[in-house]
DOTI-856032 format. One record per residue (C-alpha): residue number from 1; residue in three letters; z, x, y. Coordinates in pm, whole numbers, padded with zeros to 5 digits, m for minus. Each point is the difference from the previous one (the first is absolute). Example, Ala and Ser with C-alpha at 12.3 -4.5 7.8 and 13.67 -1.06 7.14 Angstrom:
<nodes>
{1, 'ALA', {00780, 01230, m00450}};
{2, 'SER', {m00066, 00137, 00344}};
</nodes>
This chain:
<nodes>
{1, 'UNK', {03074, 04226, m02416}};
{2, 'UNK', {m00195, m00048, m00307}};
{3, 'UNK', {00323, m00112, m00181}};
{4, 'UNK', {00081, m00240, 00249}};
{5, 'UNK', {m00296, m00168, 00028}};
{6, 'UNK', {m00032, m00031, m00411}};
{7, 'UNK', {00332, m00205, 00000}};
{8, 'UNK', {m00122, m00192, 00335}};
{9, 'UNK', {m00367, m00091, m00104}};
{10, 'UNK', {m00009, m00215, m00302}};
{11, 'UNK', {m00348, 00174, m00055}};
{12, 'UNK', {00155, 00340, 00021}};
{13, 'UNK', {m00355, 00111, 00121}};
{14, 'UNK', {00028, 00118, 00380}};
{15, 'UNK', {m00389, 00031, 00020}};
{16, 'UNK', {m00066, m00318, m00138}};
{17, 'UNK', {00265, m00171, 00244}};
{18, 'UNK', {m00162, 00149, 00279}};
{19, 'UNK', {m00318, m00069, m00081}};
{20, 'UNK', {00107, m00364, m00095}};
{21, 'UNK', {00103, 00046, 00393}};
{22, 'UNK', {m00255, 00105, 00126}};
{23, 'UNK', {m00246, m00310, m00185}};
{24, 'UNK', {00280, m00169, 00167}};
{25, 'UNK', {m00045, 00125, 00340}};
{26, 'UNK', {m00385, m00012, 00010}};
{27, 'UNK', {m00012, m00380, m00128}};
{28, 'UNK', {00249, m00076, 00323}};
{29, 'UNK', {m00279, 00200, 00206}};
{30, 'UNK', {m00274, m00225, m00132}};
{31, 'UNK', {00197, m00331, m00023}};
{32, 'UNK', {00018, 00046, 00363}};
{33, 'UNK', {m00324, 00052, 00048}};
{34, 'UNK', {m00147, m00306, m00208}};
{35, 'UNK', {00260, m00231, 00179}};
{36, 'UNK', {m00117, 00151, 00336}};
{37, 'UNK', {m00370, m00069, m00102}};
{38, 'UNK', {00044, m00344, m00106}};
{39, 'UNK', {00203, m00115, 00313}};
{40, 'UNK', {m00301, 00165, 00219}};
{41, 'UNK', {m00273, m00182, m00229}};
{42, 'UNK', {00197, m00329, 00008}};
{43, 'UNK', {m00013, 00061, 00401}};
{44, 'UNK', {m00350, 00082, 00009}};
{45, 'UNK', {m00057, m00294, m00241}};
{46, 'UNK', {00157, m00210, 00280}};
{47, 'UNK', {m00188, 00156, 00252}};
{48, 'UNK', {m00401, m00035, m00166}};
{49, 'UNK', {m00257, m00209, 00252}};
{50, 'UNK', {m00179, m00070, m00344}};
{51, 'UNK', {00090, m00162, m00325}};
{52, 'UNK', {m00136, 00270, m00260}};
{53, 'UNK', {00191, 00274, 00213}};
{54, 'UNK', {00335, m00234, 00009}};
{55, 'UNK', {m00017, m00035, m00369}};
{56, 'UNK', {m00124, 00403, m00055}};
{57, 'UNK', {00287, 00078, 00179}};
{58, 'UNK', {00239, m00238, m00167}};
{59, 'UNK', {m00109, 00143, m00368}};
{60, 'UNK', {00058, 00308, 00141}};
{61, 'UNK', {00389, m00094, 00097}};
{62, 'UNK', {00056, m00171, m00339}};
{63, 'UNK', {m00155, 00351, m00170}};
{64, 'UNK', {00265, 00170, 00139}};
{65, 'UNK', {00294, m00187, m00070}};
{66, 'UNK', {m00137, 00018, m00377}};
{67, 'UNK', {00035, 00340, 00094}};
{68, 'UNK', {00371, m00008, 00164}};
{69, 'UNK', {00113, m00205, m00346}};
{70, 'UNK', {m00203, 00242, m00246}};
{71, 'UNK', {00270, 00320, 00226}};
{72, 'UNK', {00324, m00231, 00018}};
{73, 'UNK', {m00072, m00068, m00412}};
{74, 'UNK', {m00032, 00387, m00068}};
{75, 'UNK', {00242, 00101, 00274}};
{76, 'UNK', {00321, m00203, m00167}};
{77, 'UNK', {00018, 00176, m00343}};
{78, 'UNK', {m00095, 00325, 00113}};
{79, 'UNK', {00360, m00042, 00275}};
{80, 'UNK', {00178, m00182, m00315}};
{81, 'UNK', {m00068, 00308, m00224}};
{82, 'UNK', {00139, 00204, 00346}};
{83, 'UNK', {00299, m00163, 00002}};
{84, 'UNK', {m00036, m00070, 00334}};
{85, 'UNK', {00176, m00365, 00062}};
{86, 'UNK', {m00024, 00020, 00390}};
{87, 'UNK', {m00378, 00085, m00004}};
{88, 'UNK', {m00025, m00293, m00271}};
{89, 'UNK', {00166, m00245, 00224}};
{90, 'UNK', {m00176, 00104, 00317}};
{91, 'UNK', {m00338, m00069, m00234}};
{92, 'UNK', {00128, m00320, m00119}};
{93, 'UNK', {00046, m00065, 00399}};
{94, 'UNK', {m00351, 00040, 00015}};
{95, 'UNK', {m00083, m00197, m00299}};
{96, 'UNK', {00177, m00348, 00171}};
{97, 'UNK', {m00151, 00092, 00317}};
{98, 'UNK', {m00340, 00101, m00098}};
{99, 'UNK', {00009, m00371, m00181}};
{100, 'UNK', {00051, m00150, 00286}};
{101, 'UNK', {m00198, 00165, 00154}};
{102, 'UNK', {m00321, m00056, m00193}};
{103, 'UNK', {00103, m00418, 00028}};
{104, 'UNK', {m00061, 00023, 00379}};
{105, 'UNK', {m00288, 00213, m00042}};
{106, 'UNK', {m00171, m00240, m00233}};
{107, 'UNK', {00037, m00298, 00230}};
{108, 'UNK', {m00139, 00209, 00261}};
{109, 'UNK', {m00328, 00114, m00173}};
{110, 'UNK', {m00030, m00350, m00115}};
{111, 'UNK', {m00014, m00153, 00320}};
{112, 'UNK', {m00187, 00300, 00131}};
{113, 'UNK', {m00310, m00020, m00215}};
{114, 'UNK', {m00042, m00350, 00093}};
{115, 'UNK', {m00115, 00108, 00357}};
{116, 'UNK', {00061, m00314, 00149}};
{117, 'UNK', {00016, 00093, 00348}};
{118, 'UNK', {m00259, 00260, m00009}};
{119, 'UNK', {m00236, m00248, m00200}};
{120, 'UNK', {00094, m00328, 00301}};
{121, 'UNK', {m00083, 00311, 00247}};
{122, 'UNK', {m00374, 00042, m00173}};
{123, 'UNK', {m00084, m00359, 00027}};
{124, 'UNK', {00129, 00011, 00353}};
{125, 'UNK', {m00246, 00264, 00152}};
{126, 'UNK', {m00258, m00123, m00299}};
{127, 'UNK', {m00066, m00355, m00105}};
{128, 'UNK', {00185, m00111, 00298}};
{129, 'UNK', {m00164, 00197, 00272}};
{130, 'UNK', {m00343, m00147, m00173}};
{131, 'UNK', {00069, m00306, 00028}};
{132, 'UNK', {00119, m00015, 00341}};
{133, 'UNK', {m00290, 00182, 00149}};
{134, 'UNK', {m00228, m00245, m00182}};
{135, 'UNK', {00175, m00271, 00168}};
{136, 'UNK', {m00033, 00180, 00332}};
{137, 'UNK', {m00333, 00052, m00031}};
{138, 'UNK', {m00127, m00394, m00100}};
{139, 'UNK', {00219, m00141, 00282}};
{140, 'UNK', {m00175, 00219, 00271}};
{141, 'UNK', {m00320, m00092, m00127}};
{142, 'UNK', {00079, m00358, 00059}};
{143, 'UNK', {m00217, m00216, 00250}};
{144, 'UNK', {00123, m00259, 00206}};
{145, 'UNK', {m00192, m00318, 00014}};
{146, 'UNK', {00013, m00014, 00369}};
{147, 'UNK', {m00005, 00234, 00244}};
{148, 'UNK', {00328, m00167, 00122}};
{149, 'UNK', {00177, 00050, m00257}};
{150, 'UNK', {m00049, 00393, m00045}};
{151, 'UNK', {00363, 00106, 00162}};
{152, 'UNK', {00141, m00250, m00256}};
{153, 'UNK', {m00214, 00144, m00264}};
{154, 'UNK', {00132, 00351, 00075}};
{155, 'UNK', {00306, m00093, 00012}};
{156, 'UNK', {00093, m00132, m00282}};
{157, 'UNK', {m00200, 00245, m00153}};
{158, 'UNK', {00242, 00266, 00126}};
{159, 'UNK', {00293, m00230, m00091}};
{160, 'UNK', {m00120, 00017, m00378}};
{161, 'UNK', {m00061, 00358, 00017}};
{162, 'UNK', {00369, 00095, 00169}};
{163, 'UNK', {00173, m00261, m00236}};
{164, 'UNK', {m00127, 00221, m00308}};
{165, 'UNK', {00080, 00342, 00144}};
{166, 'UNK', {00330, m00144, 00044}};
{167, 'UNK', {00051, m00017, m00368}};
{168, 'UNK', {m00151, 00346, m00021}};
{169, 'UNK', {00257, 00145, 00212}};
{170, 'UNK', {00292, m00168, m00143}};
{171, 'UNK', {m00123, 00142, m00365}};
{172, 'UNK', {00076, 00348, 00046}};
{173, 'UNK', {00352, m00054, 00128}};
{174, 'UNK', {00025, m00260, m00284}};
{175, 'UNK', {m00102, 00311, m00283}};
{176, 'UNK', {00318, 00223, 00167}};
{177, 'UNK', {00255, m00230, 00041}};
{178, 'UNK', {00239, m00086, m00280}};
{179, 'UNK', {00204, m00251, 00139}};
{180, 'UNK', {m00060, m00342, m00160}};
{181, 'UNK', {00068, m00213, 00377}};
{182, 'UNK', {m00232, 00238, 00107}};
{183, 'UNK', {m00244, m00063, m00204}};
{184, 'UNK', {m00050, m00382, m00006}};
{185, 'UNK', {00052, m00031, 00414}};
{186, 'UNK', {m00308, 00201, m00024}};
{187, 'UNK', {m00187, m00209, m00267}};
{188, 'UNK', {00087, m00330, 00221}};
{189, 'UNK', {m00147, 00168, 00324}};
{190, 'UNK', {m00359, 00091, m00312}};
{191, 'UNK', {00041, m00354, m00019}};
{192, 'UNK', {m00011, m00141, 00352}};
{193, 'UNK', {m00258, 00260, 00056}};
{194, 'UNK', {m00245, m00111, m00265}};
{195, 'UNK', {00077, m00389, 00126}};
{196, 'UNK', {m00135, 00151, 00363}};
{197, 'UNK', {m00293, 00141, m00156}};
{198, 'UNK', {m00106, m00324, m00216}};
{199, 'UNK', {00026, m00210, 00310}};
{200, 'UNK', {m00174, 00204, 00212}};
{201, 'UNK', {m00304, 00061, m00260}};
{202, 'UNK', {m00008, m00399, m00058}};
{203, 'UNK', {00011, m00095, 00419}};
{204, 'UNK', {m00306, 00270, 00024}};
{205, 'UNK', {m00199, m00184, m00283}};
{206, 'UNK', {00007, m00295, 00236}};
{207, 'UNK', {m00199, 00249, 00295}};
{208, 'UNK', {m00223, 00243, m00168}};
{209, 'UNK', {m00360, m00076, m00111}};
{210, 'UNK', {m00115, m00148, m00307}};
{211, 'UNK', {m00181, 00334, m00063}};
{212, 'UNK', {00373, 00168, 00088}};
{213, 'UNK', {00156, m00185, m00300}};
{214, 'UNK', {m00058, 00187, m00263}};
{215, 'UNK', {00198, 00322, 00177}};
{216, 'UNK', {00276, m00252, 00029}};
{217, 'UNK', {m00036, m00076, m00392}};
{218, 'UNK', {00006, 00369, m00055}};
{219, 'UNK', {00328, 00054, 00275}};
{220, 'UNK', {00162, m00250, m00199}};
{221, 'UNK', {m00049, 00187, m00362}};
{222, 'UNK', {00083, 00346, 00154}};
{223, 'UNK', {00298, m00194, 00116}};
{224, 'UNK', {00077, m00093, m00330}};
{225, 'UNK', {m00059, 00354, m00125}};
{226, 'UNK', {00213, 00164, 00254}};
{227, 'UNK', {00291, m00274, m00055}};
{228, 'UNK', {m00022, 00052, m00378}};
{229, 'UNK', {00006, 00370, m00003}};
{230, 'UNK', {00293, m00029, 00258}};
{231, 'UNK', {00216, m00208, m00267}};
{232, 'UNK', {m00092, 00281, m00213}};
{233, 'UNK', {00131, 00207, 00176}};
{234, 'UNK', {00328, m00150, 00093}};
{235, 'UNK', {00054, m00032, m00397}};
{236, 'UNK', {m00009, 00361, m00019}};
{237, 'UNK', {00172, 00057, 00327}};
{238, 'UNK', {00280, m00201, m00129}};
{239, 'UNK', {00054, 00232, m00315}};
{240, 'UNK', {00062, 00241, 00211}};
{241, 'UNK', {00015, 00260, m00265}};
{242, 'UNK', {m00154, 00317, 00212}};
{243, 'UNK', {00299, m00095, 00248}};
{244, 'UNK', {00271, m00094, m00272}};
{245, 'UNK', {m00107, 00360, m00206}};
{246, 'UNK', {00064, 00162, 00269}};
{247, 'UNK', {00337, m00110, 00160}};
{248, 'UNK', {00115, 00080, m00347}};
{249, 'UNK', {m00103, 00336, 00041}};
{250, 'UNK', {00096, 00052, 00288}};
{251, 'UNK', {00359, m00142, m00039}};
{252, 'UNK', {00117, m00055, m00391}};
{253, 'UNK', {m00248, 00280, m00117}};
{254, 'UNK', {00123, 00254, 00231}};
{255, 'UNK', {00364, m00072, m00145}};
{256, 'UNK', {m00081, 00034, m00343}};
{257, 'UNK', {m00226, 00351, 00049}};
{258, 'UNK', {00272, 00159, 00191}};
{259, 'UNK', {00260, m00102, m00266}};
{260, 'UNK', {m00215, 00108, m00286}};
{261, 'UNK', {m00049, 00296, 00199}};
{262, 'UNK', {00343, 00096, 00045}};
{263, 'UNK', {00097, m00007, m00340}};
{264, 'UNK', {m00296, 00228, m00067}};
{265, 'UNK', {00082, 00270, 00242}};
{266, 'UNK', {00385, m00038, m00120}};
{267, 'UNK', {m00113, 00048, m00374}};
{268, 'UNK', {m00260, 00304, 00131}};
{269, 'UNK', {00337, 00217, 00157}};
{270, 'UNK', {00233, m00118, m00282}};
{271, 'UNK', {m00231, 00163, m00242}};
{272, 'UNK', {m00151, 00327, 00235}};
{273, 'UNK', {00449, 00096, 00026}};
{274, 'UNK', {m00022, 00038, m00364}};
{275, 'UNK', {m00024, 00319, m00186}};
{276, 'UNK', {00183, 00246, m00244}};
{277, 'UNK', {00363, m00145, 00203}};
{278, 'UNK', {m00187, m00375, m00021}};
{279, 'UNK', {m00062, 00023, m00370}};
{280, 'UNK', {00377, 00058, m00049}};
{281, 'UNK', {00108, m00379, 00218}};
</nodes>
């Protein structure tokens, strides 16, 4: 045995081979590992409902692919020195896929620490909110000038407070959806919304009080403020880049893991057949 392996190992050193293996065999182990970790931090990454946990998570993912190249770069002498050309092409497998792999992940991180979505959400149940309520609350202090006119008064009133919650419930829809038709249907039906809402604040400045005007001044800013912070948050909406990140995930990514994967786990039972008999092929 001894003999044969001498004139079959250009080494001629059986423990040296096998412990050459063995390195071998344990790098595998933990380039699995890495590439496992940074496909779950790149998900989590995705995933964060804050900025400094989307970007902890996506310094995380990047650590371990550092990781995954710092194995592949000790793994592909150590199987050269072998002699093993099968494990060394199932590695290089790997190498092309891993590469295209980290492409599609960086495109996703990028767009996934810009929060678009999550940031158009804030503003919706923040800023937004504000400013509507404000609004709500100057046009029911309103006073008609005459006692006629106080169903008119009220009305309109309501008309300008239902026009804006319009707009507030087409925003959330308007954050999910990535379709671009979608999207601008919606910001024509902000726009006829807001028109309602400026008319019906200007007919009630014609029927409330002089001592009313002044909540009518201040209806009309919060107006402003809500219609301002809405644009705001159809910029972002239209980014889409929570949404985008993760359809790539979800679709592309998923592709690329379970490819990289493969080659892995093909690489892992190449190398755990090999032995004393392996040494020898």
């Amino acid at each position: 045995m001894i003999l044969c392996l001498a004139a079959t190992v250009a080494c001629g050193d059986v423990n040296a081979v096998l412990e050459r293996l063995s390195e071998a065999r344990q790098l595998t182990a933990d380039l699995l590992v890495q590439f496992t970790r940074a496909a779950d931090a790149a998900n989590r990454s995705v995933m964060a409902d804050t900025d400094e946990s989307s970007v902890a998570f996506a310094r995380q993912a990047e650590e371990a692919k550092q990781k995954v190249q710092a194995d592949v770069d000790a793994l592909k002498p150590l199987l050269a020195q072998l002699g093993y050309t099968a494990e060394t092409k199932i590695l290089q497998e790997f190498v092309d896929r891993f590469a295209a792999y980290r492409e599609l992940d960086r495109r996703i991180l990028d767009l996934a620490v810009e929060n678009t979505n999550l940031k158009a959400q804030r503003l919706s149940f923040g800023a937004a909110q504000d400013a509507a309520n404000a609004l709500r609350d100057d046009v029911k202090a309103v006073v008609p000038r005459a006692p006629a006119d106080k169903w008119r008064v009220e009305a309109l009133g309501e008309r300008a407070i239902a026009t804006v919650r319009e707009i507030q419930v087409l925003q959330a829809p308007h954050i999910a959806d990535a379709d671009e038709a979608v999207m601008t249907r919606m910001e024509k039906s902000m726009a006829t919304s807001e028109t309602a809402a400026r008319e019906a604040l200007k007919e009630l400045a014609t029927l409330a009080q002089p001592a009313s005007q002044a909540r009518l001044m201040a209806a009309s800013a919060a107006l402003d403020r809500f219609m301002a912070v809405n644009q705001d948050i159809v910029s972002l909406s239209r980014r889409n880049t929570n949404v985008r990140s993760l359809a790539l995930s979800l679709n592309e990514k998923s592709k690329a893991v379970s490819a990289c994967e493969d080659a892995l786990h093909r690489l892992r039972d190449a190398l755990a057949k090999r032995g004393y008999s392996g040494i020898r092929q």
